[in-house]
N, C-alpha and C positions, 0 to 999 in steps of 0.2 A: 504494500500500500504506500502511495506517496504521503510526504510530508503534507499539512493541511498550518495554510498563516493564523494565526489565533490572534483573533483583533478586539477590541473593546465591545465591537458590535457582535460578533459571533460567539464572547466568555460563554453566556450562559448554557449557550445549545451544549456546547462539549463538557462545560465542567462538573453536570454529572454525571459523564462518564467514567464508568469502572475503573480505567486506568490509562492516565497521558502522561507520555514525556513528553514534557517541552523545552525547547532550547533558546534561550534568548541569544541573540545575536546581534551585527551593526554590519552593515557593507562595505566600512572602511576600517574591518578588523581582521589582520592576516589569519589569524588563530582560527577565528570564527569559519573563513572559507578552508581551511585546512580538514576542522572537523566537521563542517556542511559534510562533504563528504563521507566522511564517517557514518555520522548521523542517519542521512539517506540510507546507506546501506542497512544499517539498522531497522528503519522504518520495513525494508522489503523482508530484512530474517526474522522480524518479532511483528506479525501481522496481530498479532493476541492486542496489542499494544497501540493507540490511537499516538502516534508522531505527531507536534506541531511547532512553530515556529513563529519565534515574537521578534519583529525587529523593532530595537528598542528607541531609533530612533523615529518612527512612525507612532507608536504606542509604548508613548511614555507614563503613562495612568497604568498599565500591566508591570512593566517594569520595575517601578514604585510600588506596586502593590506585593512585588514578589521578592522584593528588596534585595532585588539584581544591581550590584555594584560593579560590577563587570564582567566583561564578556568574552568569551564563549559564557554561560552559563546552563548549566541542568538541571531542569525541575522536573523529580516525579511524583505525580498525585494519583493516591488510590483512594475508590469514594467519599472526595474531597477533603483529602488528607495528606498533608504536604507529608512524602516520605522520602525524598531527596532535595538537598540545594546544596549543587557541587560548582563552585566556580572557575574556570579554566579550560584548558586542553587534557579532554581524558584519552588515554591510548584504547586502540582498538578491543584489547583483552581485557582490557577495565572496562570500558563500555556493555559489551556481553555477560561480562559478568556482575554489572549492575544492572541493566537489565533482566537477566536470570532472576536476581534477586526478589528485582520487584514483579515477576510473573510469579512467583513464591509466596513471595508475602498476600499477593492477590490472591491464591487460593485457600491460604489457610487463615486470613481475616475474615 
């Protein structure tokens, strides 16, 4: 499944979904287009998993809200429940296996 942009105007449809990562990001951040990539890929091997993507400088009210200080950042929420805020460049093995985690956590909460 592709990445999906999470805007001010579309929070509410997704955020009771079971379970998003979402990755705040800026277009004039090298890090951020590095693990774009990443990310994508992720998106296609964890279908379980709703992908989305805030850029922070369009929606600055989510950013703030998710007290995104900088970027790359990753948020995962399971039935609206912040259970990640990692900020940075995470490697590809790290990524899967936070992800793992939180397809984990979603089954036995």
């Amino acid at each position: 499944m592709a990445t999906i942009a999470l805007t001010q105007a579309n929070f509410d449809e997704y955020f009771a979904k079971p379970l998003l990562a979402i990755e705040f990001w800026a277009p004039w951040c090298e890090p951020c287009r590095d693990f774009s990539r990443l990310y994508e890929a992720a998106a296609l091997k964890y279908p379980q998993i709703i992908f989305m993507k805030v850029n922070v400088d369009q929606e600055i009210a989510l950013a703030k809200d998710f007290s995104v200080r900088s970027v790359p950042t990753l948020v995962v929420i399971h039935q609206k429940t912040m259970i990640l805020h990692q900020a940075g460049l995470i490697p590809e093995h790290a990524l899967w296996d936070l992800m793992d985690q939180a397809l984990h956590i979603a089954d036995i909460l």
